[in-house]
C-alpha positions as CSV (number, residue, x, y, z in Angstrom):
1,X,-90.5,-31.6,62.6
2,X,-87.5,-32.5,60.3
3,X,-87.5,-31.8,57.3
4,X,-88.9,-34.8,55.2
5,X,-92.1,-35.2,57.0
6,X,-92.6,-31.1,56.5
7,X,-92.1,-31.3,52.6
8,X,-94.7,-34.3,52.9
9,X,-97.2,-32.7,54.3
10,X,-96.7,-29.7,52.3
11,X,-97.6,-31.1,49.3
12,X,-100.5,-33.2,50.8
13,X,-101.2,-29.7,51.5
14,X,-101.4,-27.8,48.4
15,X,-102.6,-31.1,46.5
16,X,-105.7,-31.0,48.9
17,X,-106.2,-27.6,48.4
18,X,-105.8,-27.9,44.6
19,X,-108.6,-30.6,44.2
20,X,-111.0,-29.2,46.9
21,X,-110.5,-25.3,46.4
22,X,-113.3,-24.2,44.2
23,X,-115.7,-26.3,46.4
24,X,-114.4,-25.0,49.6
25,X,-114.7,-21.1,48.0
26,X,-118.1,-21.9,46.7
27,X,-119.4,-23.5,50.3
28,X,-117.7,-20.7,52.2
29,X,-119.3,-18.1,50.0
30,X,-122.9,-19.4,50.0
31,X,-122.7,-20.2,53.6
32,X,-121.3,-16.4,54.7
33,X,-124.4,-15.4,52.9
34,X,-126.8,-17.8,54.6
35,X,-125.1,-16.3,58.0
36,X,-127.9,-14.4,59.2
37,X,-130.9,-15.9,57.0
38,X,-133.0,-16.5,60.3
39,X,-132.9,-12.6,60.8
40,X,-133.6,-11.7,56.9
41,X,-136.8,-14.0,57.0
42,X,-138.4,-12.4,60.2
43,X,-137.3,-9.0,58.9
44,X,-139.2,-9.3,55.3
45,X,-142.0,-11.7,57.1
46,X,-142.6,-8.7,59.8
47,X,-146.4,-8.1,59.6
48,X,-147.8,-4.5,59.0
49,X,-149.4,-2.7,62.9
50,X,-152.7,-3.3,61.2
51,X,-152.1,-6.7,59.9
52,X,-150.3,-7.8,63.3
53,X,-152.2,-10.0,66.2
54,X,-153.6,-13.5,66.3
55,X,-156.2,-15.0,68.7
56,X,-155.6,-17.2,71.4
57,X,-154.2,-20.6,70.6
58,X,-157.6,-22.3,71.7
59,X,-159.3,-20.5,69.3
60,X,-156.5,-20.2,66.5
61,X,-155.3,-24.1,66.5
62,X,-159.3,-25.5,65.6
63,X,-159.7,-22.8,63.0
64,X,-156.2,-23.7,61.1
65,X,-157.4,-27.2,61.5
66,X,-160.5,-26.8,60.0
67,X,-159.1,-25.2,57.0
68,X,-157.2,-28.5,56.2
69,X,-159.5,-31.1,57.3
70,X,-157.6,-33.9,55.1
71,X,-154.4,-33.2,56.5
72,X,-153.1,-36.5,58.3
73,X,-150.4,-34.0,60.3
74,X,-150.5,-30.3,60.4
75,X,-146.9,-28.2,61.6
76,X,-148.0,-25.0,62.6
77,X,-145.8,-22.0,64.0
78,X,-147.1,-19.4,66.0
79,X,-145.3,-16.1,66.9
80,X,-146.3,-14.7,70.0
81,X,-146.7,-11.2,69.8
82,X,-148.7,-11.6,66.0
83,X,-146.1,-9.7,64.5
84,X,-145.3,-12.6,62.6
85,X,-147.6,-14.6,60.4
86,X,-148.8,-18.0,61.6
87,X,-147.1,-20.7,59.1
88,X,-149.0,-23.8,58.2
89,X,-148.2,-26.9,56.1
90,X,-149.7,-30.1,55.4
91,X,-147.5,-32.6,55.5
92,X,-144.9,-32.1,52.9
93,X,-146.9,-30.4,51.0
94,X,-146.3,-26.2,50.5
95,X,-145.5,-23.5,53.4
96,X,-149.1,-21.5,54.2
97,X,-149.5,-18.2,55.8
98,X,-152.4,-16.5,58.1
99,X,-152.2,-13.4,59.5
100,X,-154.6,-11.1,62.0
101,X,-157.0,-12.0,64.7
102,X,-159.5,-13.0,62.3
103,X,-157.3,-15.8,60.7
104,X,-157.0,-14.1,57.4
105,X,-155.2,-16.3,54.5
106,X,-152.6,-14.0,53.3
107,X,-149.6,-14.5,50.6
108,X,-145.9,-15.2,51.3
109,X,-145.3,-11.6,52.9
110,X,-141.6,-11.9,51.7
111,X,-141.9,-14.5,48.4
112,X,-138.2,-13.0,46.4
113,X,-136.5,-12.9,50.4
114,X,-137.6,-16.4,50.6
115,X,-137.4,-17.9,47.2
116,X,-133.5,-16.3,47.4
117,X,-132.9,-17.9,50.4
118,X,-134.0,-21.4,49.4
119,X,-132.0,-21.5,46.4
120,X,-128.8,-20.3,48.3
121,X,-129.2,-23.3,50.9
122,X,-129.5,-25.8,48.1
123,X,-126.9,-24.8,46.5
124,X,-124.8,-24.8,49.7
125,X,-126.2,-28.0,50.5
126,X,-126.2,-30.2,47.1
127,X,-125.8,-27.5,44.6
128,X,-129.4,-27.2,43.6
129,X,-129.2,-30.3,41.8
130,X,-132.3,-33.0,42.1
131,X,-133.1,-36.5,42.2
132,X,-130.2,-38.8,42.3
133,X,-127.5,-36.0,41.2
134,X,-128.5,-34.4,44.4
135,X,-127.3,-37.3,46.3
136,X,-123.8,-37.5,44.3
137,X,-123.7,-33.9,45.0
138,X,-123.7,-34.3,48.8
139,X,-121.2,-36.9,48.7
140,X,-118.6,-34.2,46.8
141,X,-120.0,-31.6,48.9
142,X,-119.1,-34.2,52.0
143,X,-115.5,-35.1,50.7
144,X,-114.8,-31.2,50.2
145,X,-115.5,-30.7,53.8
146,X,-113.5,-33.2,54.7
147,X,-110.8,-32.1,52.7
148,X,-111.1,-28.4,54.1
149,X,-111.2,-29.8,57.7
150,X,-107.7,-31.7,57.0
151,X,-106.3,-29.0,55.3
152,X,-107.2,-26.5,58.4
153,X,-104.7,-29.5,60.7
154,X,-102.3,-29.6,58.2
155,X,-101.9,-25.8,57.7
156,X,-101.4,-25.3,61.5
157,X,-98.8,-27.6,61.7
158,X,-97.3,-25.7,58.5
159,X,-97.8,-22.6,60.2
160,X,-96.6,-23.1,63.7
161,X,-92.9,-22.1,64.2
162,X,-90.1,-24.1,65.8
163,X,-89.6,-21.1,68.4
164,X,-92.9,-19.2,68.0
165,X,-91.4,-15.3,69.2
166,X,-93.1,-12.0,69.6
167,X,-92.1,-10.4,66.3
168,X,-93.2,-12.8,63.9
169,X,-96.1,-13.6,65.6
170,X,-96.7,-10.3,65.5
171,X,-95.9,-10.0,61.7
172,X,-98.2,-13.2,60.9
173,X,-101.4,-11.6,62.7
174,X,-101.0,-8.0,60.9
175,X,-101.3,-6.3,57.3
176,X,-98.3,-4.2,58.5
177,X,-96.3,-3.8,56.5
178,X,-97.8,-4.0,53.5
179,X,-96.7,-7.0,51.2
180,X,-94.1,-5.8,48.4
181,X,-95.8,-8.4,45.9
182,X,-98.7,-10.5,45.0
183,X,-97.2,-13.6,46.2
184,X,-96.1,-12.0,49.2
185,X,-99.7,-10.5,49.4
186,X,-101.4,-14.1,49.0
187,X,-99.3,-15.7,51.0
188,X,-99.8,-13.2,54.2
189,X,-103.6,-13.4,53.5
190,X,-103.3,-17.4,53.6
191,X,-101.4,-17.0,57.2
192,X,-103.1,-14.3,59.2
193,X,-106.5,-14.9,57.9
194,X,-105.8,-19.0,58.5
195,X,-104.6,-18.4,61.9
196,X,-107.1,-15.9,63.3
197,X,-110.4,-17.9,61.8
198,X,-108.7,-21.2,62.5
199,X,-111.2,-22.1,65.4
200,X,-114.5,-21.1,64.3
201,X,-113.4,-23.1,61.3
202,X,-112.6,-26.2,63.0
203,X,-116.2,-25.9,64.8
204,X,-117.7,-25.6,61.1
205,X,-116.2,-28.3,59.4
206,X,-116.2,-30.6,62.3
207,X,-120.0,-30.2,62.8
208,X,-120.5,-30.0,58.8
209,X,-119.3,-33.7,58.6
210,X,-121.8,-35.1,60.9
211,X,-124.4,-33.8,58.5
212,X,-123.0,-35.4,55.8
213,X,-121.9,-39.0,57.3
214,X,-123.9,-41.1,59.1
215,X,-120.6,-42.6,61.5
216,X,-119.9,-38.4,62.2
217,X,-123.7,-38.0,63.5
218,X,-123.2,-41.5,65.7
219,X,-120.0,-40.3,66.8
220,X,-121.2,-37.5,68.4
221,X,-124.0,-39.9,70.4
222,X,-120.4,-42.3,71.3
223,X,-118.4,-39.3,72.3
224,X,-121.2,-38.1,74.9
225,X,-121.4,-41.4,76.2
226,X,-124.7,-43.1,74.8
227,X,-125.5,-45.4,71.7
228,X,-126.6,-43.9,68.7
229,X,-130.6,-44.1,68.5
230,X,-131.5,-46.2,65.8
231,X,-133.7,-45.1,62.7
232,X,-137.6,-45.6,63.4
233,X,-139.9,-45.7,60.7
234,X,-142.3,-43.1,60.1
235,X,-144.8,-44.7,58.6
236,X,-145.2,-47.4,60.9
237,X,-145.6,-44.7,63.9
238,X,-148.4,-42.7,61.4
239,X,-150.7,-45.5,61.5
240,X,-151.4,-45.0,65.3
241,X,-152.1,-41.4,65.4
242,X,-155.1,-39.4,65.4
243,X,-155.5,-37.0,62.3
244,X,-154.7,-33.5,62.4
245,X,-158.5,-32.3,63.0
246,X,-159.0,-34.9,65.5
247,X,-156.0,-34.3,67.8
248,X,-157.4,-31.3,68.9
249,X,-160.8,-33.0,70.2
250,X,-159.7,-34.3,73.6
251,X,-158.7,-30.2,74.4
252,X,-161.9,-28.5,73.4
253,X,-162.7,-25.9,75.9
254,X,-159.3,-26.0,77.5
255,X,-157.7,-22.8,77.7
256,X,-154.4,-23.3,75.9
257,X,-152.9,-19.8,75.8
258,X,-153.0,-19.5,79.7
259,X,-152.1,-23.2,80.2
260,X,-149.0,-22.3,77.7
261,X,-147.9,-19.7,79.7
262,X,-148.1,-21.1,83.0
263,X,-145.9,-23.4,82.1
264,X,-143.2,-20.9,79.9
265,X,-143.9,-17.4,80.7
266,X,-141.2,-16.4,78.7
267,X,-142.0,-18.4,75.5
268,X,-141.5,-16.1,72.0
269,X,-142.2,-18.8,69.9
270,X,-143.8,-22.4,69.5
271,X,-144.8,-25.0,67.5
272,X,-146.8,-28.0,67.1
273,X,-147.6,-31.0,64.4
274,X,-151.1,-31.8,65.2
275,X,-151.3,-35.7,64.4
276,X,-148.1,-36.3,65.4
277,X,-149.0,-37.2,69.4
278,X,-150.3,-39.9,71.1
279,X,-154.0,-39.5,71.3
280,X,-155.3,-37.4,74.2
281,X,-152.0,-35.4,74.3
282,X,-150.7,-32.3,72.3
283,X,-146.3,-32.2,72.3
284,X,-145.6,-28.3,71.6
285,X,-142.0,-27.0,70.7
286,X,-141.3,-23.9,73.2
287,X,-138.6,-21.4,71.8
288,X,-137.9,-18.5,74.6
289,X,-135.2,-16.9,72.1
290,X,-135.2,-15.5,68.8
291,X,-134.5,-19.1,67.7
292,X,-131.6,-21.0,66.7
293,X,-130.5,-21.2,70.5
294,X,-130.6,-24.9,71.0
295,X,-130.5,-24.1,74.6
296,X,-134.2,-22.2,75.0
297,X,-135.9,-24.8,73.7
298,X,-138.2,-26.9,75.6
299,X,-140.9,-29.6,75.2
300,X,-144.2,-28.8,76.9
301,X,-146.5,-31.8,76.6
302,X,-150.4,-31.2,77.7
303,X,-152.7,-34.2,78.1
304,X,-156.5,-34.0,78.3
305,X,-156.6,-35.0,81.8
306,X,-155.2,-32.1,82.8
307,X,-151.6,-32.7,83.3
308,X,-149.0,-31.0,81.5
309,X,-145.0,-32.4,81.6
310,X,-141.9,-29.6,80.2
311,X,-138.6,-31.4,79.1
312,X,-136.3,-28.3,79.1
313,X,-132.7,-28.9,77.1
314,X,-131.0,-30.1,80.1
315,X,-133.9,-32.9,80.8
316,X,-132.2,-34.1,77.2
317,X,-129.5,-37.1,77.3
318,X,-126.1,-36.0,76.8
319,X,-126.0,-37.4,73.2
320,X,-129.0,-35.4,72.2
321,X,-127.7,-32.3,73.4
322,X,-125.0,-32.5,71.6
323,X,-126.1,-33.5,68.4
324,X,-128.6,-30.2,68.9
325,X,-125.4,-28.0,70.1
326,X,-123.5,-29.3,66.7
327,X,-126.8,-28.0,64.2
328,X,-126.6,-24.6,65.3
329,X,-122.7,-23.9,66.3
330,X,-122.1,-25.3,62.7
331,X,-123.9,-21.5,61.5
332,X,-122.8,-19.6,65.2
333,X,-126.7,-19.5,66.1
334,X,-126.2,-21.5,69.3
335,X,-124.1,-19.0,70.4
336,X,-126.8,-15.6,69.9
337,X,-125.9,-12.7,67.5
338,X,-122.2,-12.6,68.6
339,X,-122.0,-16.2,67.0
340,X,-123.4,-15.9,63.7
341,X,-121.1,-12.8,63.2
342,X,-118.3,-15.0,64.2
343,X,-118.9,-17.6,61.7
344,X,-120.1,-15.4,59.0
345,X,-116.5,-13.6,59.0
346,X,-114.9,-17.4,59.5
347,X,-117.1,-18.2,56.2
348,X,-115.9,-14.8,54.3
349,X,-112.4,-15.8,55.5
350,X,-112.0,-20.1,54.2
351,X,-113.4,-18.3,50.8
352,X,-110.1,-15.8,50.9
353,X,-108.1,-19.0,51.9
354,X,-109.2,-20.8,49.0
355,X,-108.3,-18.2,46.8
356,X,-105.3,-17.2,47.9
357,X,-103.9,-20.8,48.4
358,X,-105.1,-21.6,44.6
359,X,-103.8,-18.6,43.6
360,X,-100.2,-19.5,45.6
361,X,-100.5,-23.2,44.1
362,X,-100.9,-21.4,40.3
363,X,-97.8,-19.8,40.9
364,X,-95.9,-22.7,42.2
365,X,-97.1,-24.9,39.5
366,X,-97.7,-23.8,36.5
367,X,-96.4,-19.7,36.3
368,X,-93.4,-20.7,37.9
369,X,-92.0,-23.8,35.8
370,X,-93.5,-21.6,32.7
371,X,-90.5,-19.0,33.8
372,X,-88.1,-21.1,34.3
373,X,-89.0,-22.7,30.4
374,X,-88.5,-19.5,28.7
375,X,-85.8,-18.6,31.4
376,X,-83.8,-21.6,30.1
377,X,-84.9,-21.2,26.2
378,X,-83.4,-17.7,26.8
379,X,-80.1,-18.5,28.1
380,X,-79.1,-21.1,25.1
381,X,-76.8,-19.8,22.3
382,X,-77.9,-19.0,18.9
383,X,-76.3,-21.5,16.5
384,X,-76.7,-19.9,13.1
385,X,-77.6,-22.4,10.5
386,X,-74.6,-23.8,7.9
């Protein structure tokens, strides 16, 4: 690359990483600590022995449903062991909880965990602002991604040698030795942390867009070869369905538990928004992981005929596999433990690339030219007065 074009880019650079650092830190720190919130939640949610157990879904599913007979749709999430407590809500209304074989309303087991939690992810996602601001917020939240993800291209090309060669490859990946000063310091953080969370990066910011931009989320549907789906109302599909309650009708006397587990033996967790279906069927979400593994998830539809229909991941098209792959590798969860420990690190590391690279853009400047001012002022003869 000769030399003009490197200067160029080196100040498109820094300038990108002057307007967008503070974001970029702030994301990166709020979503390290969001890195494992899936595990945090079933950890402080974990029932007590005697508080653990649930009945069978054919008896559990009418008794949640009678306790909101005005629901319209009803999403409820059963764990299967009962070590978990059964999560209701109405709607959009509030999050409920049950817990034991008798159905027993109980409070949020883990309401601090939670509350934390929530905040965290709004601020990651639209800095717990509301309303309108919320939406102004995603849009700089959106253009600091954007900015991050150029800056990650940009800083390899920076980075990358004319003859790449053992020793300073070598030197680039290693705190040895140790840097004689703080620029020296920064500047080694900004190259070996940069280079060895450059890919988990990439994945983040590249599937972070698509939450932000509409043409990122259709791009991934283009790139796997199918048109994007287009946006169905709601409302219009509500006006078909059966209420909550009545959903459940059509299955009275069915065994649902067994029928459940004939068709997934291994399933660890499901859920299901009665009033959602078609009348006469019930469409359950089958999770045979710890969740967050796009993969294990299928969809068991039962009809009251009799007949039951599972759409594992791979019965997906190849745009809607995608677009699930992107949710979950964009916090490592797609890819088990392993991942999210990955990304959480990659997370930790953009925050110590923001810092370091504002603190190396401080120094080049504003401390610098300051030096070089008084450097200057100091070097000019007195002239006593006449």
């Amino acid at each position: 690359m000769n030399r003009p074009v490197r200067t160029a880019l080196f100040w498109l650079h820094l300038a990108g990483g002057v307007v967008a650092g503070v974001l970029i830190f702030s994301l990166s720190l709020s979503g390290a600590a969001l890195g494992f919130e899936r595990q945090l939640l079933a950890w402080g949610e974990r029932l007590a022995d005697d508080a653990a157990g649930r009945p069978a879904l054919e008896v559990l599913l009418p008794t949640l449903a009678g306790r909101h007979p005005e629901a319209e749709t009803l999403r409820i999430t059963v764990d299967r062991e009962g070590a978990q407590p059964v999560t209701v809500r109405a709607g959009r209304g509030p999050m409920t909880f049950y817990g034991g074989v008798d159905v027993t309303p109980m409070d949020d087991p883990a309401p601090r965990l939670r509350a934390a939690l929530a905040a965290l992810r709004g601020y990651h996602r639209w800095l717990t602002l509301q309303d309108q601001a919320r939406d102004q917020a995603r849009a700089v939240l959106g253009a600091a991604n954007l900015i991050f993800f150029g800056l990650l291209l940009t800083g390899s090309v920076l980075w990358w040698p004319r003859r790449l060669r053992w020793p300073w490859l070598r030197q680039q990946l290693t705190w040895s030795p140790r840097p004689p000063t703080p620029k020296a310091r920064d500047l080694r953080l900004h190259h070996m942390l940069g280079a060895w969370a450059w890919v988990p990066l990439v994945v983040i910011c590249a599937s972070g867009t698509v939450f932000y931009y509409g043409w990122a989320n259709d791009a991934v549907y283009r790139l796997a070869g199918e048109v994007p789906p287009a946006r169905t109302s709601s409302v219009e599909a509500a006006e078909v369905l059966p209420p909550a309650q009545a959903s459940l009708t059509p299955f009275a006397g069915a065994s649902l538990e067994a029928w459940i587990h004939d068709a997934v033996p291994g399933w660890q967790q499901l859920t299901v928004t009665l009033g959602a279906s078609p009348e006469g069927t019930l469409s359950f979400s089958v999770d045979e992981s710890e969740g967050g593994r796009p993969q294990a998830v299928s969809t068991l539809t039962l009809t009251a005929a009799g007949a039951s229909e599972l759409a594992p991941f791979e019965s997906l098209s190849p745009g809607q596999r995608a677009r699930r792959w992107v949710r979950f590798l964009h916090t490592g969860e797609a890819l088990g433990l392993g991942g999210q420990f990955v990304a959480t690190l990659a997370s930790l590391a953009a925050a110590v690339l923001a810092y370091s690279g504002l603190a190396l853009s401080y120094r080049r400047l504003i401390l610098t030219p300051l030096r070089r001012r008084a450097a200057r002022a100091s070097s000019r003869p007195n002239h006593p007065s006449s």
